[in-house]
C-alpha positions in Angstrom: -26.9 -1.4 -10.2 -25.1 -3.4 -7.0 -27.9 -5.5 -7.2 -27.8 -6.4 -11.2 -24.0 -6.8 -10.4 -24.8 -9.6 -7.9 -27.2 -11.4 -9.7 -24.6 -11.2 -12.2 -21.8 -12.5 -10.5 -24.5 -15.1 -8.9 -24.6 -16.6 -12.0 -21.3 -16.9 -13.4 -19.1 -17.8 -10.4 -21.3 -21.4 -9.5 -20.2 -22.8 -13.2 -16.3 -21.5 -11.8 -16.3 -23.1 -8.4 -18.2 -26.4 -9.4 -15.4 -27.0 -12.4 -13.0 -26.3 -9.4 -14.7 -28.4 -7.4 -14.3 -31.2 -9.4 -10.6 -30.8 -10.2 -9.1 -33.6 -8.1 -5.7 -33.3 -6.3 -4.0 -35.7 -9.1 -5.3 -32.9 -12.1 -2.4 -31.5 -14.4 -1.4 -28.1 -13.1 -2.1 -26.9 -16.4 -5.8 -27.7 -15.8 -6.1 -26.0 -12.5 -4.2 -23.2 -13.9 -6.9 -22.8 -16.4 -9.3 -22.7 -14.3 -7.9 -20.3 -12.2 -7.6 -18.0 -15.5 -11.2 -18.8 -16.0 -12.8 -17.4 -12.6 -10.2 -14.2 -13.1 -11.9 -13.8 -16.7 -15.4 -14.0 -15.2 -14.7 -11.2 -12.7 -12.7 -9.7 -15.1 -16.0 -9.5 -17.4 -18.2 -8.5 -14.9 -16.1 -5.5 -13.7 -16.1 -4.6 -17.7 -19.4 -4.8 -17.6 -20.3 -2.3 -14.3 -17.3 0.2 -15.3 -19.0 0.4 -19.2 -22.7 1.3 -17.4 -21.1 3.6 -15.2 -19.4 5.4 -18.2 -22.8 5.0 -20.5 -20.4 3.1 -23.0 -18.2 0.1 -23.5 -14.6 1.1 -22.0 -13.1 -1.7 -23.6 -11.3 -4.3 -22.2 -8.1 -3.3 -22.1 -9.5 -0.2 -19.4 -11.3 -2.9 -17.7 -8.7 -5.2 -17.3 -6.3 -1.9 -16.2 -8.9 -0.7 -14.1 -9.4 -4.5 -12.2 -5.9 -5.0 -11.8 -5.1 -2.0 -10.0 -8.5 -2.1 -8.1 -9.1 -5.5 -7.2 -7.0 -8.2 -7.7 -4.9 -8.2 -4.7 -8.4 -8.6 -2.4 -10.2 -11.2 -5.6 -6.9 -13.7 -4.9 -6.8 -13.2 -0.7 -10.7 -13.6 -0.6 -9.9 -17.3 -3.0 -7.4 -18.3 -1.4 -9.1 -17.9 2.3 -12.1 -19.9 0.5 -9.7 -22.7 -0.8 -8.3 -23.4 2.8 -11.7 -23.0 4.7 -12.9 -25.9 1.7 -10.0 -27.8 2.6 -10.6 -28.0 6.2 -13.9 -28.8 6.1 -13.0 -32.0 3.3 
């Protein structure tokens, strides 16, 4: 299942960091904002997706997004915000 998982996250975290990518300095807070929500949604809908195999039926949403909150968010926005400085010393 780890392995289904990463596959998974392969493919939905590119389309995230390219839009990112692309999101110049002189973008609307509003847009990065937005994007930001949209990266948290992916992982929020790939931890859905693992917790509702694990249980052998769809926990809902609402569990999942409990269940990533308390879990993982904290570590999700340290690892993104490490990644955002490392891009920016390397630009």
């Amino acid at each position: 299942m780890t392995e289904e998982r990463d596959n998974r996250t392969a493919e939905l975290e590119p389309g995230v960091e390219n839009l990112l990518r692309k999101a110049v300095l002189g973008s609307s807070p509003s847009t990065m904002l937005y994007l930001e929500f949209l990266a948290e949604r992916a992982e929020i809908l790939t931890h859905k997706w693992i917790e509702s195999e694990k249980a052998g039926h769809d926990i809902g949403t609402d569990q999942a997004l409990d269940s990533w909150v308390s879990s993982h968010r904290v570590n999700w926005l340290r690892h993104r915000i490490f990644r955002r400085r490392d891009s920016a010393k390397r630009n």
